[in-house]
C-alpha positions in Angstrom: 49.2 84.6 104.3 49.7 86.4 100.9 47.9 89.8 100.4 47.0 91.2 97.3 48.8 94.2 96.6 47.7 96.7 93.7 49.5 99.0 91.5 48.0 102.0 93.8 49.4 101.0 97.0 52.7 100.5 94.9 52.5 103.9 93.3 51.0 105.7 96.7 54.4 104.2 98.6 57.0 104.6 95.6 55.9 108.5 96.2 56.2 108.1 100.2 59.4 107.0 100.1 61.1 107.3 96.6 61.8 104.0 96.8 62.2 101.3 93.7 58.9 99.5 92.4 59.8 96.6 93.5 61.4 97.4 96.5 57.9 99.0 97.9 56.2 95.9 96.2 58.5 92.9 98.7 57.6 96.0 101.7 54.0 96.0 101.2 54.0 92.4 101.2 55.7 91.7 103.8 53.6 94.1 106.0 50.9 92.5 104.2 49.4 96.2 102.7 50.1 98.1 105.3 51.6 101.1 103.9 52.8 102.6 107.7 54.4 99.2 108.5 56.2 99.1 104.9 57.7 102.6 105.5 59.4 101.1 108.4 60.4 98.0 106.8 62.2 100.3 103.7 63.6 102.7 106.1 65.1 99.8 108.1 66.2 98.1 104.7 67.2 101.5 103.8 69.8 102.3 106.5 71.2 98.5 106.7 72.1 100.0 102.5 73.7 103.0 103.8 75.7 101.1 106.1 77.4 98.8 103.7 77.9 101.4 101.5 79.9 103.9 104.4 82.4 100.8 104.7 83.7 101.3 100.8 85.8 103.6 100.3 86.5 106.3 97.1 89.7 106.8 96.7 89.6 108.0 93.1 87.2 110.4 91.4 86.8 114.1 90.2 84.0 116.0 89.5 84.3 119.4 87.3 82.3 121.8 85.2 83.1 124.1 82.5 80.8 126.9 81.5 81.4 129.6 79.3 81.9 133.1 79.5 79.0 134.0 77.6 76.8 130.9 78.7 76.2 129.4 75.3 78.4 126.3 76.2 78.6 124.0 79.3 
């Protein structure tokens, strides 16, 4: 059974969760526009992400900043 999602229920769950359109779009649809239900699904989703991503490593990589002594350049 397909249900009709609309750009609302997109937009109301994109805020929920600061997830990607489409992202809360395939959620919604699977829990067929039940906005509680696709929370769970994208959290689920969400931390299966963060646990491929804690198996690569970064070895390399530096992060600086520069700013002036009298703020005018940064």
């Amino acid at each position: 059974m397909s249900a009709k999602i609309s750009a609302v229920e997109v937009r109301e769950l994109r805020t929920k969760t600061g997830c990607g359109m489409m992202d809360c779009k395939k959620a919604l649809t699977e829990a067929s526009g039940d906005i509680d239900k696709a929370v769970d699904i994208l959290r689920k989703k969400g931390l299966a992400n963060i646990a491929k991503r804690a198996e690569k490593k970064s070895n390399e990589g530096l992060v600086s900043s520069y700013i002036h002594a009298n703020g005018s350049i940064g």
